[in-house]
C-alpha positions as CSV (number, residue, x, y, z in Angstrom):
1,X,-35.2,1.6,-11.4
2,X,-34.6,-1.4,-9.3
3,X,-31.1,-2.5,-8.2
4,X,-28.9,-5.5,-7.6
5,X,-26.2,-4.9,-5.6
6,X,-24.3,-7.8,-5.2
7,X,-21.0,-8.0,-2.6
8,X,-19.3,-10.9,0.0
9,X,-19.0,-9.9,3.9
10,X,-15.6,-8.3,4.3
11,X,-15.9,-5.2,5.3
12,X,-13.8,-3.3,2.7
13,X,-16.2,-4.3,0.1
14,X,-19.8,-5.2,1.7
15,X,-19.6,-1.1,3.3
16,X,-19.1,0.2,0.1
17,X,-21.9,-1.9,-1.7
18,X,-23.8,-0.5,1.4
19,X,-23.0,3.2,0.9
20,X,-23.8,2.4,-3.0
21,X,-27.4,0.9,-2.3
22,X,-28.2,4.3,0.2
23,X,-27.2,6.1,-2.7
24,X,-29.8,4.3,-5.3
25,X,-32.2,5.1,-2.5
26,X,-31.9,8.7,-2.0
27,X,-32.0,9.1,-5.8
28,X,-35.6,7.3,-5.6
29,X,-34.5,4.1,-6.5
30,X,-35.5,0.3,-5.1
31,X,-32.4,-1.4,-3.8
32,X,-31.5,-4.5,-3.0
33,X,-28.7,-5.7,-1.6
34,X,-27.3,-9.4,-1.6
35,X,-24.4,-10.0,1.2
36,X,-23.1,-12.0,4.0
37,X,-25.1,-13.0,6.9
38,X,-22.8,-10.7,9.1
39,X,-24.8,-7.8,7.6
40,X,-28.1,-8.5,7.5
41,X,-29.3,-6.7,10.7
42,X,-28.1,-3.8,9.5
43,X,-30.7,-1.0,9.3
44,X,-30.4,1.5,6.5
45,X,-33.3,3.1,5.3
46,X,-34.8,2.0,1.9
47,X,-32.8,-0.6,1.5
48,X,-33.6,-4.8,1.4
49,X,-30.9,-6.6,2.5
50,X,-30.9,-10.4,1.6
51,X,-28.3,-13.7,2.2
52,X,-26.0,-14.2,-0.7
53,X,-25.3,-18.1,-0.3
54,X,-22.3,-19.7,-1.8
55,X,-20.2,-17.3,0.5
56,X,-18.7,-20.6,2.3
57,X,-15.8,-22.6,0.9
58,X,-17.0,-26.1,-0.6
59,X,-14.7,-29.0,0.6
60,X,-13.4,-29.0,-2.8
61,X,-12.6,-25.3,-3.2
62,X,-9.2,-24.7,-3.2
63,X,-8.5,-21.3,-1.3
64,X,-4.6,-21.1,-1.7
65,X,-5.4,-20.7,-5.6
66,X,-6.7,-17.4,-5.6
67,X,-8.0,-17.8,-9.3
68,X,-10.0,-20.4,-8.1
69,X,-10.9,-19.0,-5.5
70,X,-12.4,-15.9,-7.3
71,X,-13.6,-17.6,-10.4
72,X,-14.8,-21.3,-9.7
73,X,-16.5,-19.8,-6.3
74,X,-18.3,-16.8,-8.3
75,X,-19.6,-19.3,-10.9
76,X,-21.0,-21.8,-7.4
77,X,-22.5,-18.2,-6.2
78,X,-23.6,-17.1,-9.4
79,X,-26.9,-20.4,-9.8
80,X,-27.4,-19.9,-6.3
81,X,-28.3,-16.4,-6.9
82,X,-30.2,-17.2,-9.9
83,X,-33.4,-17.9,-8.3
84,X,-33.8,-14.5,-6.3
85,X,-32.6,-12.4,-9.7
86,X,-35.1,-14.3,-11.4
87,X,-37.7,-13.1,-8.6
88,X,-36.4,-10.3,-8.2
89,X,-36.3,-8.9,-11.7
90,X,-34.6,-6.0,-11.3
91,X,-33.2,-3.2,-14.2
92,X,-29.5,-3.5,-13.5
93,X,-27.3,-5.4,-11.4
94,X,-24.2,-3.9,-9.4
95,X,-21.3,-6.8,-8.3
96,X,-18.3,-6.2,-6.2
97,X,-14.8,-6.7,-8.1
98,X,-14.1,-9.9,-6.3
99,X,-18.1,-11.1,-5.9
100,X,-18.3,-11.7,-9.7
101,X,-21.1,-14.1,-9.2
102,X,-23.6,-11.3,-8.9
103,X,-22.2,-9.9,-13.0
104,X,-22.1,-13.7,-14.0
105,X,-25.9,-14.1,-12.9
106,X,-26.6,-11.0,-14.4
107,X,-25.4,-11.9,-17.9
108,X,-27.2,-15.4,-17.8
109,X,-30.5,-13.5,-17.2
110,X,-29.7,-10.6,-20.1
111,X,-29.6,-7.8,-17.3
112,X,-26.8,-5.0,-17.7
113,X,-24.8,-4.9,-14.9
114,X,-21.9,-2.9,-13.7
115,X,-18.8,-3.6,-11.4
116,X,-18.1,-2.1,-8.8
117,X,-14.2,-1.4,-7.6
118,X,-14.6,-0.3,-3.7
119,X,-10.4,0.4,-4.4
120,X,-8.4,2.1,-7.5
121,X,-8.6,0.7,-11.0
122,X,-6.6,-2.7,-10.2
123,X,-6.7,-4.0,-14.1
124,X,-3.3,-4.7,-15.5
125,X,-2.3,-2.2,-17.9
126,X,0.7,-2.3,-20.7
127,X,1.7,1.5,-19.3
128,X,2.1,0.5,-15.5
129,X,4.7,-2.2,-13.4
130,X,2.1,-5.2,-12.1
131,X,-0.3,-3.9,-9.7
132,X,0.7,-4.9,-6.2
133,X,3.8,-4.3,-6.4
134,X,4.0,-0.9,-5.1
135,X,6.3,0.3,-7.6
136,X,6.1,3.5,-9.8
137,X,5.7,3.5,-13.0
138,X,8.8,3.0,-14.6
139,X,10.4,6.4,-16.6
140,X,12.7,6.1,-19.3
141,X,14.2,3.4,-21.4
142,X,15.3,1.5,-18.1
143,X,12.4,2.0,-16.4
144,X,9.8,1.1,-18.7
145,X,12.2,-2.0,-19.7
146,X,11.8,-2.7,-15.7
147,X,8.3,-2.3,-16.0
148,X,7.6,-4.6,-19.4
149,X,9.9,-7.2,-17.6
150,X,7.6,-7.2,-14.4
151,X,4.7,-7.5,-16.2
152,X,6.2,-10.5,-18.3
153,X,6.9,-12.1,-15.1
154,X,2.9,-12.4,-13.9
155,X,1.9,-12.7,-17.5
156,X,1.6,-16.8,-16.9
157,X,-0.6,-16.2,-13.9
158,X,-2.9,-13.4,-15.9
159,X,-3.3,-16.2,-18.4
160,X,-4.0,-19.3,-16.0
161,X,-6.8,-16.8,-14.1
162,X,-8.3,-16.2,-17.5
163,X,-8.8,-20.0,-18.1
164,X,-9.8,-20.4,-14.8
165,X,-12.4,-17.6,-15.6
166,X,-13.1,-19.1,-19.0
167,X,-13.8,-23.2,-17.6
168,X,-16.2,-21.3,-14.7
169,X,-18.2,-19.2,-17.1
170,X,-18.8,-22.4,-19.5
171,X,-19.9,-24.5,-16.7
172,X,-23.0,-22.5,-15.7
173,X,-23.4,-21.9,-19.0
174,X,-21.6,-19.3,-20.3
175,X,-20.1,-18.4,-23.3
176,X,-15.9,-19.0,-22.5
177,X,-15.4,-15.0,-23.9
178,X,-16.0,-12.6,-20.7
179,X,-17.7,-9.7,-22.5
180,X,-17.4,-7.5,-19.2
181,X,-19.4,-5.3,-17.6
182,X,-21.5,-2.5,-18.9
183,X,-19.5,0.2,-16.8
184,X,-16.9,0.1,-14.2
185,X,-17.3,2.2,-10.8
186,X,-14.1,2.9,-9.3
187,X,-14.8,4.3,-6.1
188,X,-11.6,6.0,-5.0
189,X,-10.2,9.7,-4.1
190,X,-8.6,10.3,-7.5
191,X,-5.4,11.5,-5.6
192,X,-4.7,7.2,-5.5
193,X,-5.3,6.6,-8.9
194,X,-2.6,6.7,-11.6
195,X,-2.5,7.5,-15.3
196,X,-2.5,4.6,-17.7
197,X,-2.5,5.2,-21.4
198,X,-4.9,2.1,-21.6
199,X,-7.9,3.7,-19.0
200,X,-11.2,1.6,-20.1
201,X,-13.8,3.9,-22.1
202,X,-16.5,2.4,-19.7
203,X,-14.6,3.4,-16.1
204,X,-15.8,6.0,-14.3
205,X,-14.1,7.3,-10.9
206,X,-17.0,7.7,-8.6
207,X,-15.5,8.8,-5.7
208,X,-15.1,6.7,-2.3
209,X,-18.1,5.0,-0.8
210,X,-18.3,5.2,3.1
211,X,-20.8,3.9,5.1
212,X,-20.4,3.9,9.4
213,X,-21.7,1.0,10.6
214,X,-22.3,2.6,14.0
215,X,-24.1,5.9,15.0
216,X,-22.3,6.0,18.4
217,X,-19.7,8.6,18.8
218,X,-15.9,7.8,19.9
219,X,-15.5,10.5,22.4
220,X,-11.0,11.2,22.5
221,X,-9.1,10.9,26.0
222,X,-9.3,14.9,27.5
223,X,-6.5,16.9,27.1
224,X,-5.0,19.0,24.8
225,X,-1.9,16.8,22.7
226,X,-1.8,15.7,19.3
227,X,-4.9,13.5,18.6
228,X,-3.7,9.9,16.9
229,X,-6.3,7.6,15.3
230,X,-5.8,4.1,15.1
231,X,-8.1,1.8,12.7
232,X,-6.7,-1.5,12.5
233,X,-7.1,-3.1,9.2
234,X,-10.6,-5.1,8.6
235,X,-8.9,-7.6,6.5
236,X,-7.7,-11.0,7.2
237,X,-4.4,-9.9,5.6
238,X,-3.8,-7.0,7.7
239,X,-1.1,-6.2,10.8
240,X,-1.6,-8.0,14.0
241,X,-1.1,-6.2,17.3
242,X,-1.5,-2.7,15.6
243,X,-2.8,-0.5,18.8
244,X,-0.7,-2.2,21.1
245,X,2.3,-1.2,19.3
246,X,1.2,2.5,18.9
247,X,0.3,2.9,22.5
248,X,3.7,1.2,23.2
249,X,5.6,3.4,20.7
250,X,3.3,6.9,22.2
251,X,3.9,6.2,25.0
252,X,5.4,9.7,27.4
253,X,4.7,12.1,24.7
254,X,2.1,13.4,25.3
255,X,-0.4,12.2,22.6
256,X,-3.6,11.1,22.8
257,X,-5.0,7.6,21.0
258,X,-8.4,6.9,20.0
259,X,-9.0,3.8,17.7
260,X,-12.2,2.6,15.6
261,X,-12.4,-1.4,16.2
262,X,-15.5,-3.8,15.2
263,X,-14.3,-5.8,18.3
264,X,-12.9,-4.4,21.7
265,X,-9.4,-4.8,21.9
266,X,-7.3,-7.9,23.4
267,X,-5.6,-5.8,26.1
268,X,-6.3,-2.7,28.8
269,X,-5.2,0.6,27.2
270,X,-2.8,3.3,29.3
271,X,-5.1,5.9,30.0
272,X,-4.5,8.5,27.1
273,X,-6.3,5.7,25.0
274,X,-9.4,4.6,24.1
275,X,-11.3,2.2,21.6
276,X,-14.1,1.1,20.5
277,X,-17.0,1.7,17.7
278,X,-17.6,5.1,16.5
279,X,-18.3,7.2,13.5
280,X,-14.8,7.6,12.0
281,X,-15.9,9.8,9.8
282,X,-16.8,12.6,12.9
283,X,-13.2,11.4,15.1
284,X,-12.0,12.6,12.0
285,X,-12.7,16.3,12.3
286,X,-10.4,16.5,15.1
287,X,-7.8,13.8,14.3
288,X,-4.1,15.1,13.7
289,X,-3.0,11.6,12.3
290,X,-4.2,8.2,11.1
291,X,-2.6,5.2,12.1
292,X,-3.7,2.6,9.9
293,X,-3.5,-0.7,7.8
294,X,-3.6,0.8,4.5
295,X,-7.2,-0.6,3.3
296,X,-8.5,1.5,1.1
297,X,-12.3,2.2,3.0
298,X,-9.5,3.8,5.9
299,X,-7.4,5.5,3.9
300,X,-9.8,6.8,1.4
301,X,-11.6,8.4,4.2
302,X,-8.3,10.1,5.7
303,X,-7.2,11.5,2.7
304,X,-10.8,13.1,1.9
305,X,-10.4,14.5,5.5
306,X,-7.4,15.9,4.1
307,X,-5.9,14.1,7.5
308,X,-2.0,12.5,7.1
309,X,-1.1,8.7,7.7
310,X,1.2,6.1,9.2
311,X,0.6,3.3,7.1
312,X,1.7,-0.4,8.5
313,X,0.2,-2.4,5.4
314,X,0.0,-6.1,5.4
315,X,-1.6,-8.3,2.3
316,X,-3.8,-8.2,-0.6
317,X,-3.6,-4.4,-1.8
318,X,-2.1,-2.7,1.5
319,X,1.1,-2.2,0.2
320,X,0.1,-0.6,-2.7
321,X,-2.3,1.3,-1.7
322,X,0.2,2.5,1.0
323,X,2.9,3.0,-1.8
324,X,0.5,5.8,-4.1
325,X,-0.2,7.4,-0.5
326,X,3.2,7.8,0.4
327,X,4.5,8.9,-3.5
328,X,1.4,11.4,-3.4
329,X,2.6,13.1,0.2
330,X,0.2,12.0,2.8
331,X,1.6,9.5,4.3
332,X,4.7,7.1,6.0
333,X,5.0,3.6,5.0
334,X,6.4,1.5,8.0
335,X,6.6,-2.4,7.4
336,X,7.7,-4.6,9.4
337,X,5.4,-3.7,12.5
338,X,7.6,-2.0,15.5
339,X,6.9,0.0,18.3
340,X,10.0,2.8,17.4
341,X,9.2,3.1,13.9
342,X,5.4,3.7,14.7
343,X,6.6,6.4,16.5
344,X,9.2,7.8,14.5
345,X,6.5,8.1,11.7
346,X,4.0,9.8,13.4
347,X,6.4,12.7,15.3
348,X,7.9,13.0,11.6
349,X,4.5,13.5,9.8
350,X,3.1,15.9,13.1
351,X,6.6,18.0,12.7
352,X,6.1,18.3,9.1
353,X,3.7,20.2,7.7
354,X,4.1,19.2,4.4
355,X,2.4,15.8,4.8
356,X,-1.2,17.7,6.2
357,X,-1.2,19.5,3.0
358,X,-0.8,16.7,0.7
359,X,-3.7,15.2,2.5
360,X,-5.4,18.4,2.2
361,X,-4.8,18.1,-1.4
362,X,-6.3,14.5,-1.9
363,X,-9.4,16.0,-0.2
364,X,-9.6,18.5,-2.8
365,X,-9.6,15.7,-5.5
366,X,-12.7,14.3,-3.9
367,X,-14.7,16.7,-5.9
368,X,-13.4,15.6,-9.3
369,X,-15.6,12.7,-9.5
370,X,-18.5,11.3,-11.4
371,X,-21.8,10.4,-9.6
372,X,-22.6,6.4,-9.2
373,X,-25.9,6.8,-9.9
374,X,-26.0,8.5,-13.1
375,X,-23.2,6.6,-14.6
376,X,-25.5,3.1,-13.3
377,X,-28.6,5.0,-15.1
378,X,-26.3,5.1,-18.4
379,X,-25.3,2.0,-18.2
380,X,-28.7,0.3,-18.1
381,X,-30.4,1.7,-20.8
């Protein structure tokens, strides 16, 4: 079979369309994947890596409208990638959540395609409170009249993105109705997911997709104290000055800090720090606690370490990501950013054992998932 994968540059969603294509590989499959020009040196085995244009806002576009900014901008992307789909030909196309140009291409060329959710199920349900808001699902009369109220609330905005979606689709010529995708892969530890009485027949919970983007290995200051990761958040949304307030907060106890950056940090580090690129998935094995932003490529791969976390979440989905965490047992929430707190969560979750065995939990959850692949084969025939 030959496969599409279709995602936009940011990390939390081009390394998991990444991860996804090496997985199509190994199973003897062509891949092909269309992303941002940031990732086009990259070297994985087996798999063609091309430029998905339309990736830059158009002087028009309006960014602070993030229906717009999903919808008109996916239907711009979606005739620009006509012409290599139509070259390409393959069997089934696989588009990112938020890069729905590569499932609107795919429908104008009658080829099945799936979406792919690098994050928890985030479609609004009639048996949860409005996703993003961290909250639990309501119990009880009160609660579920909290919950019906919430959802009321973003109901008008729900509606205005599904115009927005509808106007798009007709302008590249489209039907208005969005008939979906063929199958939905939700690529998270099931530990973050919650029940919903409304679960789509065509979801399937495929497990986290990780892919390093570095073979080097992040070698941890000597010593013998309690080994701290830091992994600032990827994401334009996430916490500012993250390691400077964990070395600031960790400072004379006797820890040791070692944090996975894409760029070297802004200031020198004490000397029971380091940074840099590395494998986070090998720092890992050895990690006591996670200090992190709450995106869910980080977190994910934490939890199926079955390794606690301080979580400082900023925008987009951090907080609630951060909030299932925390309600699960693996991890701290501190917001606002500050030195104490930092380290008032991390001696609390070292001191307690309670919050390694949650983690230790998720991990086992890791198991209880369905394999990409096969559900993509299903969905294409």
């Amino acid at each position: 079979m030959r496969v599409a994968v279709v995602a936009g540059p940011d990390a939390g969603h081009a390394f998991p369309a990444i991860a996804l294509s090496k997985r199509f590989v190994d199973a003897g499959h062509e891949a092909v994947l269309f992303t941002g020009e940031r990732w086009l040196d990259i070297d994985v085995p087996g798999v063609t890596v091309a430029p998905l244009d339309g990736l830059t806002p158009r002087v028009d576009d309006d960014d602070g409208d993030a229906g717009a900014k999903i919808h008109a901008r996916a239907a711009h992307i979606a005739t620009l990638l006509l012409p290599g789909l139509s070259a390409l030909l393959p069997d089934l196309v696989v588009s990112d959540v938020i890069t729905a140009g590569g499932g609107m291409a795919a429908e104008r060329l009658g080829i099945p395609w799936v979406e792919l959710s690098p994050h928890p199920l985030y479609l609004p349900s009639r048996g949860l409170p409005p996703i993003g808001s961290g909250l639990e699902p309501g119990t009880g009369l009160r609660g579920r009249a909290r919950d019906a109220v919430l959802r009321g609330l973003t109901a008008r905005s729900l509606r205005q993105g599904k115009r927005q979606r509808s106007a798009a689709r007709v302008g590249i010529g489209l039907p208005a109705q969005d008939p979906g995708p063929n199958a939905r892969l939700v690529a998270t530890v099931p530990a973050l997911e919650v029940p919903r009485p409304d679960w789509p027949s065509n979801a399937h919970v495929v497990g986290p997709l990780h892919w390093e983007p570095t073979g080097a290995v992040l070698e941890p200051p000597p010593g013998d104290g309690p080994l701290v990761m830091v992994a600032p958040s990827t994401a334009t949304t996430g916490v500012a000055g993250m390691l400077d307030a964990v070395c600031e907060g960790l400072g004379g106890l006797g820890m040791r800090v070692a944090a996975t950056m894409l760029d070297p940090p802004a200031n020198v580090l004490p000397e029971w720090a380091v940074a840099g690129q590395g494998r986070q998935d090998v720092l890992l094995r050895d990690v006591d606690v996670v200090v992190c932003g709450g995106g869910h490529g980080m977190l994910a791969k934490a939890l199926s370490a079955g390794v606690p976390a301080v979580i400082v979440p900023g925008g987009g989905d951090q907080w609630e990501l951060a909030n299932r965490a925390a309600r699960q047992g693996s991890a701290v929430v501190v917001r606002p950013l500050d030195a104490a707190a930092v380290r008032d969560a991390v001696t609390a979750v070292l001191a307690e054992p309670r919050f390694t065995e949650a983690a230790r939990c998720a991990a086992v959850t890791a198991a209880d998932v369905q394999d990409p692949v096969a559900v993509c084969l299903g969905a294409g025939h």
